[in-house]
C-alpha positions in Angstrom: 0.0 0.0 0.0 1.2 3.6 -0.6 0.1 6.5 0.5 1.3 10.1 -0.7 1.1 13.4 0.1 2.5 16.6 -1.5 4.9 16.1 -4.7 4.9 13.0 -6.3 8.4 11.1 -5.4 11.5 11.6 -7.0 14.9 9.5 -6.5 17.4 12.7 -5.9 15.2 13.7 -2.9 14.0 10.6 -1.0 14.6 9.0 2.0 13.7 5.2 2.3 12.5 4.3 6.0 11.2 0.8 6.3 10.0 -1.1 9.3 11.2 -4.9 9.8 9.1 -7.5 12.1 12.0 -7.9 14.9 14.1 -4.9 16.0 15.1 -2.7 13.9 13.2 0.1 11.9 15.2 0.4 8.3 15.9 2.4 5.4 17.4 1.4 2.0 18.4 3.5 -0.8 16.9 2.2 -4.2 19.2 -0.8 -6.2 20.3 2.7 -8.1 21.7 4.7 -5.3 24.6 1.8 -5.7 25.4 3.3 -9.1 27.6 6.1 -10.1 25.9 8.0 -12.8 28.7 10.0 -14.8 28.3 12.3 -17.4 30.5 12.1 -20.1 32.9 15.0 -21.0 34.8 15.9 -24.1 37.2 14.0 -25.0 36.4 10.6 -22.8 36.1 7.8 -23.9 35.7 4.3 -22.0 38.8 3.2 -22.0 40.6 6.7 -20.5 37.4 6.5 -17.9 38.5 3.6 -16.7 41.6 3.9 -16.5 40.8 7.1 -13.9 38.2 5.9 -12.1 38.2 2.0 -11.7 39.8 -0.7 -9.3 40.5 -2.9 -12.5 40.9 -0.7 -15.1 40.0 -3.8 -17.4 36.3 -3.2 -16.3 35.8 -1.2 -19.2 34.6 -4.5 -20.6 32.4 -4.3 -18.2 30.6 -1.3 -18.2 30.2 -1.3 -22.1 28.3 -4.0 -21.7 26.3 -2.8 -19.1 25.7 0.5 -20.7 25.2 -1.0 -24.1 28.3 0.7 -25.6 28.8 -0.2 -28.9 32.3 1.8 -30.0 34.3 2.3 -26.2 36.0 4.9 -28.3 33.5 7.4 -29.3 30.6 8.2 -26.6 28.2 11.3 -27.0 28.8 14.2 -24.8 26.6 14.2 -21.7 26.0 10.7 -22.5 25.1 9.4 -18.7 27.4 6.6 -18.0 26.2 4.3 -14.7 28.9 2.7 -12.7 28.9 0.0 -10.3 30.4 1.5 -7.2 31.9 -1.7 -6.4 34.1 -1.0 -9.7 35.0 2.1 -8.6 38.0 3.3 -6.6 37.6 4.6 -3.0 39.5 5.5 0.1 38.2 6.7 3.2 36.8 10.0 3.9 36.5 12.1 6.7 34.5 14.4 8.5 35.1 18.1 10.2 33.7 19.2 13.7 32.6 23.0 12.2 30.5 23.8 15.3 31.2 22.8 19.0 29.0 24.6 21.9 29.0 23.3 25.1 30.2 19.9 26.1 30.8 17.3 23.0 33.3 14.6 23.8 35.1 12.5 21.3 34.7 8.5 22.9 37.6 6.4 22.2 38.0 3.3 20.9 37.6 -0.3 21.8 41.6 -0.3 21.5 42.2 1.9 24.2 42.9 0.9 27.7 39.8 2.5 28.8 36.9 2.2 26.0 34.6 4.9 27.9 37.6 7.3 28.4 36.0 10.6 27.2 38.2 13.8 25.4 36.7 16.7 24.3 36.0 18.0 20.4 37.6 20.4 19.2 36.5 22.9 16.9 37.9 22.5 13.5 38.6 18.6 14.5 39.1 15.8 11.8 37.3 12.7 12.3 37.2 9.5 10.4 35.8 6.2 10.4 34.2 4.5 13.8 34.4 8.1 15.5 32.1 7.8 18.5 30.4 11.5 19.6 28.5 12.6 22.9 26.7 15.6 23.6 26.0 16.5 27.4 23.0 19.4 28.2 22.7 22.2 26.7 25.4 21.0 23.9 25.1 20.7 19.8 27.9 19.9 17.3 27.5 20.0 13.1 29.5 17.8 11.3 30.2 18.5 7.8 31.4 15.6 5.4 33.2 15.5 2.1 30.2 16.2 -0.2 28.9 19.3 1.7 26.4 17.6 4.1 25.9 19.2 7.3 24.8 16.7 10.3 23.3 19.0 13.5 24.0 16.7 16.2 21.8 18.0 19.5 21.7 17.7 23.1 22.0 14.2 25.1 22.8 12.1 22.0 25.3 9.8 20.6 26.7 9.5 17.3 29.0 6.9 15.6 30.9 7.6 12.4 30.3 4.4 10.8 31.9 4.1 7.4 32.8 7.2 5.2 34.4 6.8 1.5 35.6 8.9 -1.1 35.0 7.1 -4.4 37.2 7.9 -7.7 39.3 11.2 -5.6 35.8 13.0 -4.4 33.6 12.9 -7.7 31.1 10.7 -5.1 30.7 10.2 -1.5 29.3 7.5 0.6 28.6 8.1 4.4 27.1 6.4 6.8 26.7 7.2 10.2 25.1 5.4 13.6 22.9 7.9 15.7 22.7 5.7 18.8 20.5 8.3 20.7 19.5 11.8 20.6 17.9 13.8 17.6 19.9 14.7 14.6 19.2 16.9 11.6 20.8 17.0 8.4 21.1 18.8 5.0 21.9 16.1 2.6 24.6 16.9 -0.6 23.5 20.5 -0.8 25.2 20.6 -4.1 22.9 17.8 -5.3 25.8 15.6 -6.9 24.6 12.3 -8.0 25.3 9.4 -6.8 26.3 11.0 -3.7 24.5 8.2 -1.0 24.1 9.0 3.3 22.6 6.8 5.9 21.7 8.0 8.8 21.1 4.6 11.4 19.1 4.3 14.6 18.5 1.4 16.8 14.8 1.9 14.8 15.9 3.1 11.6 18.2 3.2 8.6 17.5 7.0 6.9 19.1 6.7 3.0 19.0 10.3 1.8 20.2 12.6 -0.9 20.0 16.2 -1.1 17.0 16.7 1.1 16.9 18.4 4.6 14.4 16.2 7.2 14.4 15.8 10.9 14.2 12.6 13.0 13.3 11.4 16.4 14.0 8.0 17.3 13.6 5.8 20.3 13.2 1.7 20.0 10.1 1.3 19.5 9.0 4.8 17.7 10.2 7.1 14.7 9.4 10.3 14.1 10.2 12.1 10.8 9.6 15.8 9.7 10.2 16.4 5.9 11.6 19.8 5.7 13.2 20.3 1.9 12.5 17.3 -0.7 10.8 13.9 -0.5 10.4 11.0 2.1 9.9 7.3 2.0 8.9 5.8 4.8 8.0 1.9 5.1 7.1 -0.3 8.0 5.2 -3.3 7.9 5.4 -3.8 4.0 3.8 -0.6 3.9 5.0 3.0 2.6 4.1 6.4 2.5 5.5 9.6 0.6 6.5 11.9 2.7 7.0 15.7 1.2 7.9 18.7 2.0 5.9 20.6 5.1 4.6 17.2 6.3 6.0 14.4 8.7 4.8 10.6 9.6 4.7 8.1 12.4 6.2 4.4 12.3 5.8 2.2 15.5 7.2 -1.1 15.3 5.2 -3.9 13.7 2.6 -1.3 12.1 2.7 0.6 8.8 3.4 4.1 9.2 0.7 6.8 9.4 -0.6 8.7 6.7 1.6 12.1 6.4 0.3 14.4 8.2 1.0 18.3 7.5 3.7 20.2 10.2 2.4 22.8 12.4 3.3 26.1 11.5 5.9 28.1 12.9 5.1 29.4 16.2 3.6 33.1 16.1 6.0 35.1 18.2 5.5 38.5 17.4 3.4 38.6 20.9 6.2 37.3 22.9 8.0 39.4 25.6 11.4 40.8 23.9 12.9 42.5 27.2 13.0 41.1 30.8 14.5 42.6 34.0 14.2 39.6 36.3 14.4 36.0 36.3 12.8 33.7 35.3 12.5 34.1 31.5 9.1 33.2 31.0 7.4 32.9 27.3 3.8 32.5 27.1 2.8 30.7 23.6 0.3 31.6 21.8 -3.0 29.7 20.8 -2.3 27.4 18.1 -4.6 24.7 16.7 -3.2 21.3 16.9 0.0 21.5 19.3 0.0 19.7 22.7 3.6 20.8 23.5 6.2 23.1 22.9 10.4 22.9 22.8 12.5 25.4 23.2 16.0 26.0 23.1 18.0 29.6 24.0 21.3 30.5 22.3 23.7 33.0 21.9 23.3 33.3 18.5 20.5 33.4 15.4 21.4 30.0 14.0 21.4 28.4 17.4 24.6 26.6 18.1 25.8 28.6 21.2 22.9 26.8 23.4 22.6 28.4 26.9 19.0 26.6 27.8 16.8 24.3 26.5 13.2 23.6 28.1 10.5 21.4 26.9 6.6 21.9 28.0 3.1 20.2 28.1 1.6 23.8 28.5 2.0 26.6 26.6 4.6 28.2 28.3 8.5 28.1 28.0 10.1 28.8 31.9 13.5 29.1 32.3 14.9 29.3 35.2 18.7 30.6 35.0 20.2 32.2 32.1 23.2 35.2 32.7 22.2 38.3 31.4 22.8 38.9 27.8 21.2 39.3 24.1 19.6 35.6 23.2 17.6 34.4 20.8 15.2 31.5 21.1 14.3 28.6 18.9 10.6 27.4 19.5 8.8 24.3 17.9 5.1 23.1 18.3 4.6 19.9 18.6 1.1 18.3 17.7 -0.2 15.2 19.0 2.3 12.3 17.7 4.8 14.1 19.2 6.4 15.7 15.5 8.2 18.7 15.8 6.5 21.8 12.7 8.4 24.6 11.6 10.7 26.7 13.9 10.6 29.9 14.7 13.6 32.2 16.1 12.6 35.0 18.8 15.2 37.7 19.8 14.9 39.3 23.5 17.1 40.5 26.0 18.2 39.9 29.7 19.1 42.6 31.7 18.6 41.0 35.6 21.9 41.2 37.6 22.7 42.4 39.7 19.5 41.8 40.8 16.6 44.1 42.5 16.0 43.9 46.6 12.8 42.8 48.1 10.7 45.8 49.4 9.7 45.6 53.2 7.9 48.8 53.8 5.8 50.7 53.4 4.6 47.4 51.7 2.3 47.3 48.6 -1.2 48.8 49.2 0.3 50.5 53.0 -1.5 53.4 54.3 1.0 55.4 56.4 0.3 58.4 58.7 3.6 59.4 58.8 4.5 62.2 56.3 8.5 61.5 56.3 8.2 57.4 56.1 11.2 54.6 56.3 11.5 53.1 53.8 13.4 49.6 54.0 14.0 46.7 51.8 16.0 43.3 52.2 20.0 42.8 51.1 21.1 41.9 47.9 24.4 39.6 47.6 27.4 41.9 46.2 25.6 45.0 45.9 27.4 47.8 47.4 24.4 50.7 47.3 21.2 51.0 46.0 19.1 53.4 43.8 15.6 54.4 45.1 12.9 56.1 43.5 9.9 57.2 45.0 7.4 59.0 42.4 3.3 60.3 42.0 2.9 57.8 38.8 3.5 53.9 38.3 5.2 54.7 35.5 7.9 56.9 37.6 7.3 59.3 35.1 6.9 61.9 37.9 9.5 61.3 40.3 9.6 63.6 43.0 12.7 61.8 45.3 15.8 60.0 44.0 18.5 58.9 45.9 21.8 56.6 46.0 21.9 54.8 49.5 24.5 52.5 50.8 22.3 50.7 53.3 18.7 49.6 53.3 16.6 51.9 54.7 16.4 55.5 54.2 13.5 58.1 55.7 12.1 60.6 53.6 13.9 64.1 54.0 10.5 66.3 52.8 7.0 65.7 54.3 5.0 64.2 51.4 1.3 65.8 51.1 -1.4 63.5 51.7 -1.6 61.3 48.2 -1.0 58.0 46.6 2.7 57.4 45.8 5.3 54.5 44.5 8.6 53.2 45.1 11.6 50.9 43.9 14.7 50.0 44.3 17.8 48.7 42.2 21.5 47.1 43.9 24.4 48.6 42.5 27.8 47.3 41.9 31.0 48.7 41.5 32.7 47.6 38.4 36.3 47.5 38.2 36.6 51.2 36.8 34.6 52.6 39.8 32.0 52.7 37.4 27.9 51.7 39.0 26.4 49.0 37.3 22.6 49.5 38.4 20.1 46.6 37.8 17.2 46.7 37.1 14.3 47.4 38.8 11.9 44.9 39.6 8.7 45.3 42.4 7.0 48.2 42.4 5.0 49.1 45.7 2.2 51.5 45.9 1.3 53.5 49.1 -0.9 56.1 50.6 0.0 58.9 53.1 -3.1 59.8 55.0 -3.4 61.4 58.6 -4.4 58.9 60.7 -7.6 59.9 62.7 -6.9 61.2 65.8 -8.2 59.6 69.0 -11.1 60.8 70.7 -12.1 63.2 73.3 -13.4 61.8 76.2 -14.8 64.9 77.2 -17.4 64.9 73.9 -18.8 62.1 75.8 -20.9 61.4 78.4 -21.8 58.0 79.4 -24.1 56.2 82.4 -25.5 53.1 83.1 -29.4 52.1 84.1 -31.4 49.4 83.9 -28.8 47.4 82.4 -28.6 49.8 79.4 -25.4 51.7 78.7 -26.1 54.8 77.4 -23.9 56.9 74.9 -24.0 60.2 74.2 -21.7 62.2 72.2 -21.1 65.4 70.0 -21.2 64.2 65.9 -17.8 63.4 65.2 -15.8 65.6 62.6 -16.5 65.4 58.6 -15.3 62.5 57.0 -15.1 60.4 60.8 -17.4 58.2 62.6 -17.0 56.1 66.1 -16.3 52.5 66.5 -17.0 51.3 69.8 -15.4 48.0 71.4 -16.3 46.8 74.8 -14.8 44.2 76.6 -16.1 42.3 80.3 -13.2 42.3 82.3 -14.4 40.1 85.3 -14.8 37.2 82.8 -11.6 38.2 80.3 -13.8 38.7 77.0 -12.9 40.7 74.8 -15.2 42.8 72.2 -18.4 41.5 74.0 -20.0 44.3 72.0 -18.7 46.0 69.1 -20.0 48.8 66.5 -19.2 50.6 64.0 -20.5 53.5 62.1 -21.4 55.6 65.0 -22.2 58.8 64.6 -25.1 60.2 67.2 -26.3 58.8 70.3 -25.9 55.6 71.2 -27.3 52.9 73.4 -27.0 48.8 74.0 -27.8 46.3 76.7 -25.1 44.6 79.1 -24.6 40.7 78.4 -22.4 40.7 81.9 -21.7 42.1 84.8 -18.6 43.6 87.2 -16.2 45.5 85.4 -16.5 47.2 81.7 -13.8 48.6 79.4 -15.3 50.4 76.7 -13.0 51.2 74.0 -13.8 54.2 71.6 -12.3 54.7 68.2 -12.5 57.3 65.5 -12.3 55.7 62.0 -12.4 57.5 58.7 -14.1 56.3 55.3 -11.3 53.7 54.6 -12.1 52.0 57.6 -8.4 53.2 59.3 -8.9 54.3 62.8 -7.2 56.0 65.8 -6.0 55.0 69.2 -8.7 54.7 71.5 -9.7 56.4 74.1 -10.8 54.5 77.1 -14.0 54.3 79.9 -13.9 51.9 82.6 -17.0 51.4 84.5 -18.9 49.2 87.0 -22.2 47.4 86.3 -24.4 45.4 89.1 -27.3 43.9 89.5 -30.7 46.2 90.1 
């Protein structure tokens, strides 16, 4: 059965992916890819050709026939000459570490006294045949071989150098290569020579390419492939499907492969968050129909090879949690529900955190303060030597009205502020090595009011007596703006707020729930509900 989607197939751009009954998930090139198609120049003939290009150079005998040659002497120009590659000379190639971030280690061989002895790749390193690779967190290293291809190895994998050839001095190539674990992405023979033949080998898979660029996930029992230039073929289970360009499959062991779905588009990140002043780096996705989860990776630079970060999420958010301050761009991929990664997208933003802002004490968010001149304090910050406060009418401190450089963590307002609503912050400081400040950013903002708080009140406004078990209040009307708030508590039986009421502002009367001794407790409060000290009446009540 076959099933197609996109282009129709075509043998310079397919990948062969096919699914065997025990262990392994394979892919084979077509009987062609073993045959070197040559185009014939002026001035060749078979017998020169041969001569060049072949083991035996007697072979010519040999590819006349197979080419139906009748004169060996005289062949047409750009007459397309196949080749057995077995005829053909070869001598191993080698491939060139062009990109190293963070830690790649070269494993030696079985020959060496300790097989699992690890050294690390260097940039611009040669490597050749049965080259074992690992890449730790946050690492990525691109091989590029002899015809051009360019192998992204990423984080946590492993990758064998199997067998790499150079057939007839370079005009073809022949790699194959063991990706024991980990993801791996490749650009197959950009320059789209033919002949050229890669396999790319997983403990699930055997990926036979030519100048194609795909992406594939493998575990043992699952393989995921993304097409992203040129043409797929993916078989399991004596089934295939096409898979083209802008859509990806599934193939689980022992069942054909899914029908090609198409890849999610790249992530929309024009909403996302581009400068941030504290950690952590959070990045809210957007909605997007189809995708279940979303990867992420942070690097130092647009392509992505200097990887800093990488975090992977089930919600549509990207958290992470430490990164130094610094410009950084991220690389985001949807995934939809079989787990295949769509298109990427690349986000620039910047980190400006360190060194980072204190945590405000007081006056804490939302405070109402009587004091006009208040202290203002906030916690210590690790290697900061002073610290920048602003205190301003606006949230946006567009009106600041104090500003001040403080070497400790507290500081009292020099001017009385009018009754209003104001804002503060604070940044640390460091001295750099010139004497220069480095300032942080600043982080909480805290609001607060300054507003007289009510004075207490006068117990002379009042005049209180007791009869027939009723206490009886009665007052002048308190100033504009204020009411009373009584509170009485029964000391002979230690309860407090017996009776309680707010709101007062006239006459007042209640009945007594005890007896002995009374402490009545009386409060102004003003419309926000702050009120004063209270002013206190003690009295006596006994039975009639």
């Amino acid at each position: 059965m076959k099933v197609s989607a996109g282009l129709n197939k075509t043998a310079a751009h397919s990948i062969l992916i096919a699914l065997y009954a025990f262990s392994t998930l394979s892919v084979h090139a077509a009987e062609n890819d073993m045959i070197w198609r040559y185009a014939m120049h002026p001035g060749d003939n078979l017998i020169h050709f041969s001569r060049a290009h072949l083991i035996n150079p007697n072979d010519w005998i040999k590819l006349q026939r197979l080419n139906h040659i009748k004169d060996p002497y005289r062949i047409p120009i750009g007459f397309i000459l196949q080749v057995p590659l077995t005829l053909v000379k070869q001598v191993p190639a080698s491939a060139q570490a062009v990109q190293v971030s963070g830690q790649v280690f070269l494993q030696l061989g079985a020959q060496a006294p300790n097989p699992s002895t690890l050294v690390p790749l260097r940039l611009g390193q040669a490597l050749g045949p049965g080259a074992t690779l690992i890449t730790k967190d946050n690492s990525k290293v691109t091989l590029q071989f002899a015809d051009g291809t360019l192998t992204s190895l990423a984080s946590n994998a492993k990758l064998v150098l199997d067998t790499m050839s150079l057939y007839s001095g370079g005009a073809m190539v022949d790699t194959k290569l063991r990706l024991q674990q980990g993801q791996a992405e490749t650009v197959a023979n950009p320059k789209h020579i033919k002949g050229n033949a890669m396999q790319i080998i997983t403990p699930s898979a055997v990926a036979a390419v030519r100048g194609t660029k795909f992406r594939v996930d493998a575990d043992d029992t699952h393989t995921l492939q993304a097409t992203l230039a040129g043409q797929v073929s993916l078989q399991a289970a004596d089934n295939e499907v096409i898979v083209n360009a802008g859509f990806g499959s599934q193939a689980e062991k022992g069942k054909p492969p899914m029908p090609p779905t198409m890849l999610l588009s790249a992530v929309d990140t024009t909403s996302l968050n581009s400068q941030f002043t504290h950690l952590p780096v959070v990045f809210d996705m957007p909605d997007q129909a189809a995708a279940v989860s979303w990867q992420g990776k942070v690097a130092t630079d647009v392509t992505i090879n200097q990887l800093t970060a990488e975090f992977t999420s089930a919600k549509p958010q990207l958290v992470f949690e430490d990164i130094p301050d610094g410009h950084y761009y991220l690389s985001v991929h949807a995934r939809d529900a079989y787990g295949i990664a769509g298109y990427e997208s690349v986000h620039a933003f910047t980190l400006n955190a360190q060194p980072f802002a204190p945590a405000l004490v007081s006056p804490s968010a939302g405070e109402r303060t009587g004091d006009a001149r208040p202290m203002f304090k906030w916690k210590t910050v690790a290697n900061a030597q002073a610290y920048q406060l602003d205190i301003a009418k606006d949230v946006d401190f567009k009106h600041i009205i104090e500003q001040r450089r403080i070497e400790n963590t507290e500081y009292q307002a020099v001017q009385s502020l009018p009754p209003a609503t104001y804002y503060w912050r604070v940044a640390s400081i460091e001295m750099q090595a010139d004497g220069r400040d480095d300032q942080g950013p600043f982080d909480q903002v805290a609001q607060f009011s300054v507003r007289p708080i009510p004075s207490k009140p006068d117990l002379h406004q009042f005049w209180i007596d007791v009869a027939d078990n009723r206490v009886n209040i009665h007052t002048l009307p308190p100033a504009d703006g204020l009411s009373y708030q009584f509170n009485l508590d029964n000391d002979a039986n230690q309860q407090k707020d017996v009776w309680v009421k707010r709101g007062v502002e006239t006459d007042y009367q209640f009945l007594l729930k005890e007896y002995g001794k009374q402490t009545l407790y009386i409060r102004h409060a003003d419309s926000d509900g702050v009120v004063s000290a209270a002013t206190v009446y003690e009295f006596y009540a006994y039975p009639e």
